[in-house]
Backbone as CSV, one residue per row, in Angstrom:
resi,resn,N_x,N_y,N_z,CA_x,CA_y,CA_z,C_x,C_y,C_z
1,UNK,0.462,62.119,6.795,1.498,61.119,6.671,2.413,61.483,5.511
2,UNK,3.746,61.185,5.623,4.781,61.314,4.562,4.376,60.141,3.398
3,UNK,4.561,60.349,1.713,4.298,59.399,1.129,5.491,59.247,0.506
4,UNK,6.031,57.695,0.627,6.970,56.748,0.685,7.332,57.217,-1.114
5,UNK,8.552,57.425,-1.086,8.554,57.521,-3.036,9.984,56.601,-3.170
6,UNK,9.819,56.306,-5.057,10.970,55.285,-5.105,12.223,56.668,-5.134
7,UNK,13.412,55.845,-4.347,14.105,54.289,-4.554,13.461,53.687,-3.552
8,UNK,12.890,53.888,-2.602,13.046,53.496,-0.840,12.505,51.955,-0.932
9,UNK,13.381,51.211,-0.388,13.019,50.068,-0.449,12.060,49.572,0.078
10,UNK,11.454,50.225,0.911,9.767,49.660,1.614,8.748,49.735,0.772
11,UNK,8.901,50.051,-0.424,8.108,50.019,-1.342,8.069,48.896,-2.218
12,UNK,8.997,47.658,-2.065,9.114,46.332,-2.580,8.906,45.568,-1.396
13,UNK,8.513,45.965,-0.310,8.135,44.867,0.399,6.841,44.524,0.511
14,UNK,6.560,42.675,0.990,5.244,42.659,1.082,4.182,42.701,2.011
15,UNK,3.017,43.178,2.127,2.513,43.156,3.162,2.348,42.376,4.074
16,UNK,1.783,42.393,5.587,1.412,41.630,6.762,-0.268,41.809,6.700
17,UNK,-0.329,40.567,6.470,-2.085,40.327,7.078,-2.440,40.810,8.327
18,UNK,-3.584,41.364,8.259,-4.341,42.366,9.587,-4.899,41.137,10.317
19,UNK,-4.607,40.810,11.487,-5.717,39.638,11.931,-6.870,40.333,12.463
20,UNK,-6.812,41.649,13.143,-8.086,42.204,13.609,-7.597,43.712,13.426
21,UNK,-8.551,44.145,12.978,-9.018,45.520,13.006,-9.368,46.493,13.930
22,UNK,-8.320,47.124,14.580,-7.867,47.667,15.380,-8.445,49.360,15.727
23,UNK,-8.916,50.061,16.787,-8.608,51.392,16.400,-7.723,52.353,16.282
24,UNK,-6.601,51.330,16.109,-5.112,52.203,15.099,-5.512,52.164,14.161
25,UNK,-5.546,50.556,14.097,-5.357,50.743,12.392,-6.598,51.562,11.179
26,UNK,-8.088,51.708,12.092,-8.758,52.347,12.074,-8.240,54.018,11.716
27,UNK,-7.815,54.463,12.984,-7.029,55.375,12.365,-5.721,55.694,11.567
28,UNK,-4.976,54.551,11.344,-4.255,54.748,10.200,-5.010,54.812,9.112
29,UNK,-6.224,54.313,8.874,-6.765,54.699,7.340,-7.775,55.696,6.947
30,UNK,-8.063,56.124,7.905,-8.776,57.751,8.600,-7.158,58.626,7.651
31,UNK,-6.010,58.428,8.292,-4.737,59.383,8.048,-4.607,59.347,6.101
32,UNK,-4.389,57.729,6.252,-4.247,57.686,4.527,-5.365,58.126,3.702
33,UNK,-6.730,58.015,4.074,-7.090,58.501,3.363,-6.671,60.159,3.194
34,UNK,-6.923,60.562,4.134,-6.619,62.347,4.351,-5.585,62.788,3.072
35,UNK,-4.532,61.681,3.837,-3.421,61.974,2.818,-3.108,61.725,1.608
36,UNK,-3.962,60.714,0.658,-4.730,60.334,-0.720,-5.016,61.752,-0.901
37,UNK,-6.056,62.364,-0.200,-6.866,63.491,-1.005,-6.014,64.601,-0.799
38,UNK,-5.150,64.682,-0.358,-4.065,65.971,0.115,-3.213,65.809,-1.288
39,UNK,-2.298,64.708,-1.469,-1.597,64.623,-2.425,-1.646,65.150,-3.805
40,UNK,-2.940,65.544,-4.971,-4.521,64.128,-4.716,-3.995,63.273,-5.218
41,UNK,-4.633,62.113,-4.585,-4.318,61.132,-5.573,-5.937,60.163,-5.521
42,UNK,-6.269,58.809,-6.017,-7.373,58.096,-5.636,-7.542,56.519,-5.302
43,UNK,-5.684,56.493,-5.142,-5.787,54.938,-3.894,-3.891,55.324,-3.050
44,UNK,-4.375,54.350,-1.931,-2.992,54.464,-1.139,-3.298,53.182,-0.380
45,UNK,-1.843,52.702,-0.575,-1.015,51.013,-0.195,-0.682,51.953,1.382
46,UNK,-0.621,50.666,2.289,-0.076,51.186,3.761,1.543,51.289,3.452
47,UNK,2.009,50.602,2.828,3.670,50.656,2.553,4.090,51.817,1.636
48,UNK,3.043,52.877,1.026,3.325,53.811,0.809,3.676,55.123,1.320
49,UNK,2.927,54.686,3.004,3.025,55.302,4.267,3.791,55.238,4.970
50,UNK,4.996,53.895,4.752,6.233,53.385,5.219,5.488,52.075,6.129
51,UNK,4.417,51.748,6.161,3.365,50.947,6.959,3.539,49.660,6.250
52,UNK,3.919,48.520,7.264,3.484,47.015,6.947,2.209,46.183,6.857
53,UNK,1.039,47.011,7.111,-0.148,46.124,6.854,-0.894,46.070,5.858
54,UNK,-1.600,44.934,5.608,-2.245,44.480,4.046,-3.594,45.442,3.893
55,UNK,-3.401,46.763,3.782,-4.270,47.987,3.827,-4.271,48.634,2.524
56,UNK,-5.347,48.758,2.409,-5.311,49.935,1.222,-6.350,50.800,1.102
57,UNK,-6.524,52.050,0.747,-7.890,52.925,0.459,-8.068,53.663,-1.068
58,UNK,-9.411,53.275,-1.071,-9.606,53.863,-2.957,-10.597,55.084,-2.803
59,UNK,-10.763,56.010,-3.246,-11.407,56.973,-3.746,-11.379,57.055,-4.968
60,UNK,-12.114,56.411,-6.029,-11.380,56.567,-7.597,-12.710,57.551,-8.001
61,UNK,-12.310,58.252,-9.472,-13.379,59.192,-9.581,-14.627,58.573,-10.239
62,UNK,-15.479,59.629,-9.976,-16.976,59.027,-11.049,-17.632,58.338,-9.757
63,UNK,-17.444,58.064,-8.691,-18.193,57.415,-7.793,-19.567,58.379,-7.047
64,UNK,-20.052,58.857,-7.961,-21.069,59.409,-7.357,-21.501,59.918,-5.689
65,UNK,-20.357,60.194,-5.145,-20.773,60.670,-3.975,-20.839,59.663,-2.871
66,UNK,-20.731,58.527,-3.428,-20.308,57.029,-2.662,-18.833,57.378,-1.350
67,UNK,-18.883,56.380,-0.575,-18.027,56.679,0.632,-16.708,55.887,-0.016
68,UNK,-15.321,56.482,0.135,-14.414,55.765,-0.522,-13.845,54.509,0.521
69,UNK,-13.461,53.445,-0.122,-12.995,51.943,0.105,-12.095,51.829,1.313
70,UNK,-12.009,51.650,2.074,-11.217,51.026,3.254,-11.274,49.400,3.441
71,UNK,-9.801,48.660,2.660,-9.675,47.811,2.600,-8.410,46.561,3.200
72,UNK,-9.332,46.142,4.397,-7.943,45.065,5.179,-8.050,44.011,4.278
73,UNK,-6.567,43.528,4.287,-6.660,42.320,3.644,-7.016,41.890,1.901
74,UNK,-7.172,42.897,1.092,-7.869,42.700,-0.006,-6.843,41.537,-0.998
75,UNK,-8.051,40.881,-1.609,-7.312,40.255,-2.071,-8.181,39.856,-3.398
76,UNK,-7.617,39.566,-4.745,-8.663,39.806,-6.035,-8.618,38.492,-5.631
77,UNK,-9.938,38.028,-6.079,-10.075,36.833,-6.164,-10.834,35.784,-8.071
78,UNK,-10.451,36.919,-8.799,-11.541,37.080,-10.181,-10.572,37.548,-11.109
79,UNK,-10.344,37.312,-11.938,-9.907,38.695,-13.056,-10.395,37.855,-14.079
80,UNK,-11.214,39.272,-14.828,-11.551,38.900,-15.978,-12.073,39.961,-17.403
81,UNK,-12.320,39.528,-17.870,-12.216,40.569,-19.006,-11.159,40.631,-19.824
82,UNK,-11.291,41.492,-20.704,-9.680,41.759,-21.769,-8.955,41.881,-21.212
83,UNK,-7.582,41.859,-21.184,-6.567,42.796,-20.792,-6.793,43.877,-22.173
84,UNK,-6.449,45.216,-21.018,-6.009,46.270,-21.268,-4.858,47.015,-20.901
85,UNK,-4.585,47.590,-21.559,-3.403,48.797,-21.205,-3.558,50.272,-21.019
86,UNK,-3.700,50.610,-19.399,-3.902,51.619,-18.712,-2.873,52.832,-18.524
87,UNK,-3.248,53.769,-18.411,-2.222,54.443,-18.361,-2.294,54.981,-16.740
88,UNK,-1.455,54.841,-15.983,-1.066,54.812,-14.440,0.024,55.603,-14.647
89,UNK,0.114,56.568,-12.788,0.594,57.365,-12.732,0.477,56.806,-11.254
90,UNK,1.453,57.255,-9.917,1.783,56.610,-8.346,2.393,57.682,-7.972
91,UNK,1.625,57.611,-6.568,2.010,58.776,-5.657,3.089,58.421,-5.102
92,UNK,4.004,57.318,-5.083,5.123,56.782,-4.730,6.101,56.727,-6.249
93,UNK,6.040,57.544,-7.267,6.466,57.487,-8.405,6.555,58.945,-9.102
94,UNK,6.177,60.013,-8.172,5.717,61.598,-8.639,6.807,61.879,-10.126
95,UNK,5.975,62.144,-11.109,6.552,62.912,-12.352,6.464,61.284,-13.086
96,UNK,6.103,60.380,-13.072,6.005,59.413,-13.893,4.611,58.907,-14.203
97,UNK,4.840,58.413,-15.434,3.398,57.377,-15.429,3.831,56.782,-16.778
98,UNK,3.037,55.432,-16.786,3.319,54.353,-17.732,1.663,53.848,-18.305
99,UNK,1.975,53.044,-19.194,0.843,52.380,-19.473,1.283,50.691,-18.994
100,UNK,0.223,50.039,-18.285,0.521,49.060,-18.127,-1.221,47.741,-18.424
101,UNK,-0.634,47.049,-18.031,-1.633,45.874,-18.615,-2.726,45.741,-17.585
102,UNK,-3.846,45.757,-17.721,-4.737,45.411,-16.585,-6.132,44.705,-17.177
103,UNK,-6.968,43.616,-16.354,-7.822,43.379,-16.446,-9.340,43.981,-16.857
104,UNK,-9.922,43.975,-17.345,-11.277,44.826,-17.343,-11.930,44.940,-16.122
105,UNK,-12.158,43.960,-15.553,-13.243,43.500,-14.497,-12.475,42.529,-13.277
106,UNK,-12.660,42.633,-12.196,-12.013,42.025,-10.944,-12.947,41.929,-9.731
107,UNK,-13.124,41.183,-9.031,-13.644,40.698,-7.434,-12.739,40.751,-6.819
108,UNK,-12.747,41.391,-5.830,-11.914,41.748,-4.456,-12.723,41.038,-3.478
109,UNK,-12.072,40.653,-2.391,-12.485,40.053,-1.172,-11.897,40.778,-0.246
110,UNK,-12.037,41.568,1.078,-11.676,42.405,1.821,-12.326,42.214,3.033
111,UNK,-11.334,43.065,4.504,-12.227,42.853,5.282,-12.231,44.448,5.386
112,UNK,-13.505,45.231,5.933,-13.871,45.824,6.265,-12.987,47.062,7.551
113,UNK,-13.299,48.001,7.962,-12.953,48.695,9.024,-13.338,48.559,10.019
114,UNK,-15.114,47.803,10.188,-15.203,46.931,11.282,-15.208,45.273,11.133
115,UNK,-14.265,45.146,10.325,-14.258,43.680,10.217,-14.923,42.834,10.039
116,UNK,-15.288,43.120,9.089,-16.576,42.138,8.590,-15.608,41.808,7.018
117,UNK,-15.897,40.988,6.932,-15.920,40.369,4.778,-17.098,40.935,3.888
118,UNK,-16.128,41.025,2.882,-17.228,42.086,1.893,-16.227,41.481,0.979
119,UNK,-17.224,41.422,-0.370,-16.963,41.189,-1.635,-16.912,42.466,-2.706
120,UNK,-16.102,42.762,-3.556,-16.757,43.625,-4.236,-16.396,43.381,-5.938
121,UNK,-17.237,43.471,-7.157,-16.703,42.973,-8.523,-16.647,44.574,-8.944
122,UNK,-15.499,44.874,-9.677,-15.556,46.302,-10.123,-15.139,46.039,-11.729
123,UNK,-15.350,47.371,-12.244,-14.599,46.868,-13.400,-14.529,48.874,-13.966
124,UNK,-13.651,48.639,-14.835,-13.418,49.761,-15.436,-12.220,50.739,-14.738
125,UNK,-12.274,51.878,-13.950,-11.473,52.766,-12.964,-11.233,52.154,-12.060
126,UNK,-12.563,51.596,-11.399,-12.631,51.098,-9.770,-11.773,49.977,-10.384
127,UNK,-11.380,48.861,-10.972,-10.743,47.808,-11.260,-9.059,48.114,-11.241
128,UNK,-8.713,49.136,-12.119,-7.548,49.910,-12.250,-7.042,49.335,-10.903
129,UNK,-7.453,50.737,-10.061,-7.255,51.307,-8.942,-7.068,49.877,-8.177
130,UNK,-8.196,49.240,-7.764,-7.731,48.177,-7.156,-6.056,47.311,-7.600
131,UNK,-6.637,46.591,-9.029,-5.607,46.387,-9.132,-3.887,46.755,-9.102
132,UNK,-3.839,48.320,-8.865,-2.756,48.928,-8.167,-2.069,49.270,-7.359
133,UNK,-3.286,49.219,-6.221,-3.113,49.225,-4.923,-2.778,47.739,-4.178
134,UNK,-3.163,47.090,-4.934,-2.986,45.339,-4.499,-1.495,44.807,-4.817
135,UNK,-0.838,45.115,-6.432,0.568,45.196,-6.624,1.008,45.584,-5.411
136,UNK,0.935,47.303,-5.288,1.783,47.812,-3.476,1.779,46.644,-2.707
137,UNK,0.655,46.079,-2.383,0.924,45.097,-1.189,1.592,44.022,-1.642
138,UNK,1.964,43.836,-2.617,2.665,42.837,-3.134,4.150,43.203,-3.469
139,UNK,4.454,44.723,-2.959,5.824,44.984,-3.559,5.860,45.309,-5.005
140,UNK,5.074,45.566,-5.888,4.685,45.746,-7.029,4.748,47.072,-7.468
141,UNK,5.529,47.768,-8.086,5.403,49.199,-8.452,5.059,49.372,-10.100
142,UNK,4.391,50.525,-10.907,3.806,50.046,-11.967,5.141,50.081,-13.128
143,UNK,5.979,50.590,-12.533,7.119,50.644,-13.578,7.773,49.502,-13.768
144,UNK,7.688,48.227,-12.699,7.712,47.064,-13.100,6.724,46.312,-13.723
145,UNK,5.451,46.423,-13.255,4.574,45.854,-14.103,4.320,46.076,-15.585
146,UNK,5.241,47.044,-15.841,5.472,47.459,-17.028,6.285,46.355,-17.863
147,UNK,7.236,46.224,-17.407,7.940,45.559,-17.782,8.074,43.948,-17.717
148,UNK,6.846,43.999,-17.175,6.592,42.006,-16.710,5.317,42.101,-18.016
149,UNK,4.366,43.258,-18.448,3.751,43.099,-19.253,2.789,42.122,-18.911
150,UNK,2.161,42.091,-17.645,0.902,41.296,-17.617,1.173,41.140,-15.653
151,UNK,0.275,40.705,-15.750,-0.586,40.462,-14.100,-0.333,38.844,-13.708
């Protein structure tokens, strides 16, 4: 898949809720991931793909060999911890990176690739990452969150 970079305005738009989990959309996140690890990078928004659905996939590092995240619908439902200030870098942003504000610790609520609900509390990288990939679906790029200075 081509990855969406700024100015392009599909990158401020917000996502569409998945009502069912499809084997497109199945294989659309079969593609994004591919194309995460091609780039490299270790998360991808569907609207980074030029894609309208509330999708995202994480591979973040340090995961021990664990299967990476395929996530419909995610949505934090937690934040907690300090804020911190991360330093982020977007495959829809190539040659940039900022430091921006993020939570320590977060719960995601997601549905699955076979559609099921799953919870997950992360904190540290895996938290990052989420929380970056969730902005995308929100139209959120980190060079604004920069500048809003908080979540």
């Amino acid at each position: 898949l081509e990855i969406v970079t700024l100015p392009d305005p599909r990158l401020r738009l917000h996502a569409i809720e998945v009502r069912e989990v499809t084997d497109e959309l199945r294989d659309l996140a079969r593609l994004m991931l591919k194309t995460m690890w091609a780039a490299p990078g270790i998360g991808l928004a569907a609207n980074q793909v030029g894609r309208r659905e509330s999708l995202i996939v994480i591979d973040p590092p340090r995961r021990h060999g664990s299967e990476a995240y395929v996530m419909f619908n995610p949505e934090i439902t937690d934040r907690r911890g300090e804020m911190r200030w991360a330093q982020e870098s977007c495959l829809s942003a190539p040659g940039r990176s900022c430091r921006v504000p993020r939570h320590e610790m977060v719960t995601v609520r997601y549905m699955t690739g076979l559609g099921t609900l799953r919870q997950v509390e992360a904190a540290g990288d895996l938290a990052d990452v989420i929380q970056h990939e969730c902005d995308h679906l929100a139209g959120v790029l980190i060079t604004a969150r920069r500048r809003l200075g908080g979540v």
